[in-house]
N, C-alpha and C positions, 0 to 999 in steps of 0.2 A: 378079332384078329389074333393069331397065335404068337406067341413069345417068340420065336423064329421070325417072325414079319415086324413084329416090334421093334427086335435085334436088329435088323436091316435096318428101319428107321431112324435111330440112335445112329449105326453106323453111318449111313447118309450124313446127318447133325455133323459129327465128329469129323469127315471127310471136308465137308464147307467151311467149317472152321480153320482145317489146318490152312487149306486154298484160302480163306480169307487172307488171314496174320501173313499168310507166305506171299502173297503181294497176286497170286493168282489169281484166275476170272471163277466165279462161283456163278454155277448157274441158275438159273430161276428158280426156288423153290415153288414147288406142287405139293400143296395135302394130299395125306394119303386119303383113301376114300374108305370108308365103310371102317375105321380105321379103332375103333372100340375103344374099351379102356385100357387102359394101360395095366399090363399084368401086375401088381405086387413084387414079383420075383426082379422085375427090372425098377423098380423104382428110384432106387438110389444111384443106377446106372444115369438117370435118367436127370437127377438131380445136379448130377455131376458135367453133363453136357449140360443142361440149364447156365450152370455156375462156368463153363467153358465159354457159352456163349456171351455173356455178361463182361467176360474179363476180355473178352477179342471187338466187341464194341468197345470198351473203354480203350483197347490198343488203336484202334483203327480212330476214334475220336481223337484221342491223343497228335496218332500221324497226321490227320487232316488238320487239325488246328497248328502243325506245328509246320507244314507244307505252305498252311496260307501266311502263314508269319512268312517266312521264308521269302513267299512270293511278291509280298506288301514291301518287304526291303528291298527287294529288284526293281519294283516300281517306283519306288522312294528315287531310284536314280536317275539323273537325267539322264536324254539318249544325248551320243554325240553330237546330231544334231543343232541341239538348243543352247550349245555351251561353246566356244570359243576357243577355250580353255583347259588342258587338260585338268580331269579329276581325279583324284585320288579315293579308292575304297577301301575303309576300314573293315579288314579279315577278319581280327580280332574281339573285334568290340570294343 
């Protein structure tokens, strides 16, 4: 595959990524086909989406662990329902 088709591929990488972090729908990734080595000339390009990719799972891990915290304290509450009595929720903590 030529450096220009590599370049595309990178660019792909770097495009899913911003769409991940930015809260967007990223679509299925597809290997590329017949897809070769990677030129030398992009390597460090290359390393750098790696290391892009790395830090937007740790973001996106982060959001998910901290959405179900979030959600787990919503549940923690009774419904009105089950309670008689008005309840008071601490904002604050």
């Amino acid at each position: 595959m030529s450096p220009d088709q590599w370049s595309a591929i990178l660019d792909g990488f770097e495009r899913d990524i911003a769409l991940a972090v930015s809260g967007g729908d990223v679509p299925t990734w597809t290997p590329p086909v017949n897809a070769g080595p990677l030129p030398a000339s992009l390597a460090e390009r290359a390393r750098r989406v790696l290391d892009a990719q790395a830090d937007a799972a740790a973001i996106l891990a982060r959001l998910k662990h901290d959405a179900g915290t979030q959600l787990a304290a919503i549940d923690a509450v009774p419904s009105g329902s089950l309670s008689a009595r008005p309840l008071l929720l601490d904002v604050r903590g």
